[in-house]
N, C-alpha and C positions, 0 to 999 in steps of 0.2 A: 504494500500500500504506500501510494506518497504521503510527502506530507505535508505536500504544496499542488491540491487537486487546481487543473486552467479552471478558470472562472470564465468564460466564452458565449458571446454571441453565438446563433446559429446561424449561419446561411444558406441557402441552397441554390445552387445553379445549374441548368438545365443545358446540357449536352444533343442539342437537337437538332437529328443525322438524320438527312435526306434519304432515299432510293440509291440514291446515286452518289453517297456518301459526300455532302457539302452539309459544313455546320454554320449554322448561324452563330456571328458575332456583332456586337453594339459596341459603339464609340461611346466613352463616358462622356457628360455634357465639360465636366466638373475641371477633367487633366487630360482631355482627349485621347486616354490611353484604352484601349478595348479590349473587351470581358467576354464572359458568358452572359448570357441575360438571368436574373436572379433576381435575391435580394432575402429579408428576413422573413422570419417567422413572425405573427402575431399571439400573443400571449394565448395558450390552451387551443392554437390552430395546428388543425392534422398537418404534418407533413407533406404530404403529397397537394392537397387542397390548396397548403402556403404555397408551393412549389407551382401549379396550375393558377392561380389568383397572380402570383409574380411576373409569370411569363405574360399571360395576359394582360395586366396594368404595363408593363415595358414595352411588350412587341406587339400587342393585341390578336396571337396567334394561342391556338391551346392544342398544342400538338399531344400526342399518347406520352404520359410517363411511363416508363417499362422499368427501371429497376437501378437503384447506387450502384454506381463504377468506382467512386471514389471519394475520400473521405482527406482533408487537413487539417491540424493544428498550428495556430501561432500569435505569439502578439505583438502586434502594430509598434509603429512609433510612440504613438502616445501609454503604452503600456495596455492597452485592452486585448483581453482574449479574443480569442476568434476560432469558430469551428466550421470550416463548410464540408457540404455534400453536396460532391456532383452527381445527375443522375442524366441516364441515356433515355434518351425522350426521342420516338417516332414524329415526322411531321413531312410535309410537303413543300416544298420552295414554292415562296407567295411573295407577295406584296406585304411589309410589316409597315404597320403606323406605330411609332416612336411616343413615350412619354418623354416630359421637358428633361430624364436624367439624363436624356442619351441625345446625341446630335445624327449619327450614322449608326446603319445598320449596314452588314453584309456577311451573303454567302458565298463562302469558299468553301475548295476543297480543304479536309481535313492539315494535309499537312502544310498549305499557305495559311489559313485558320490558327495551327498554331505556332506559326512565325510571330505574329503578333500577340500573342497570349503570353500570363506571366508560365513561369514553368509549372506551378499544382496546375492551373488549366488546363497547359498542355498534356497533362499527364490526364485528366481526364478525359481529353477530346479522343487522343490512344484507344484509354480502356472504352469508352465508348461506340466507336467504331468499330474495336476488336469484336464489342458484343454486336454490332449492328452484324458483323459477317456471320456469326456464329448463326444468327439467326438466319440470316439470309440463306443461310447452308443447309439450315433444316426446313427453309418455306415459308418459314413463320412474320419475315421482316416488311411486309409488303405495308405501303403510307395509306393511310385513308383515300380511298378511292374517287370519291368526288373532290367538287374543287372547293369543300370545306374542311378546317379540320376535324378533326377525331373531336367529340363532343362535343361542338358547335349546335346550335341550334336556328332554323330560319324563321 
């Protein structure tokens, strides 16, 4: 057991891999530097719901969440803990409307994607991909068929 348990924000960001394996990445409004799209949780909110709620209020897409690729620890400059999970999230390459965090959006392939990511992202975009193949492999990876996403409603 420690004896200095992190004290940590969560965050979650969403690793969301095309058909044709291109992930979406956001330009932060704030340092121009580009992310996965995320953000926190809300106090006693599901997981996965924060995770779908976030991608939506940033990008206004709600691609499928399928399942954590990966998990960091750290703290910041100003000494704040920090916990994020990336998670591999199915979707379709679309048109994204921006909330004011973000300036640009875009989709690349995976490994121009994460040329610009810091390196935990990169390390998610990887295991995510990795799991898009897996699936792909067994049939299972196919994007929401029409030109909504996956739990969208008209």
């Amino acid at each position: 057991m420690t004896d200095t348990p992190l004290r940590a924000t969560v965050t979650q960001r969403g690793v969301v891999v095309t058909p044709d394996e291109h992930v979406l990445i956001v330009q932060r409004a704030s340092d121009g530097a580009w992310e996965l799209p995320g953000g926190r949780l809300d106090r006693s909110e599901d997981a996965t719901v924060g995770l779908v709620r976030e991608l939506r209020e940033e990008t206004s897409l709600n691609p499928e969440v399928v399942e954590p690729v990966d998990t960091v620890t750290w703290v910041n400059d100003d000494g704040n803990g920090r916990f994020a999970v990336y998670y591999y999230c199915r979707g379709s390459r679309r048109t994204v409307s921006l909330s004011p965090e973000h300036d640009a959006a875009a989709w690349q392939p995976a490994r121009a994607a994460a040329e610009r990511l810091s390196d935990p992202q990169t390390a998610a975009v990887e295991a995510a991909v990795t799991h898009h193949r897996r699936a792909v492999d067994r049939g299972v990876a196919a994007a929401p068929s029409s030109s909504r996403e996956h739990g969208e409603r008209s």
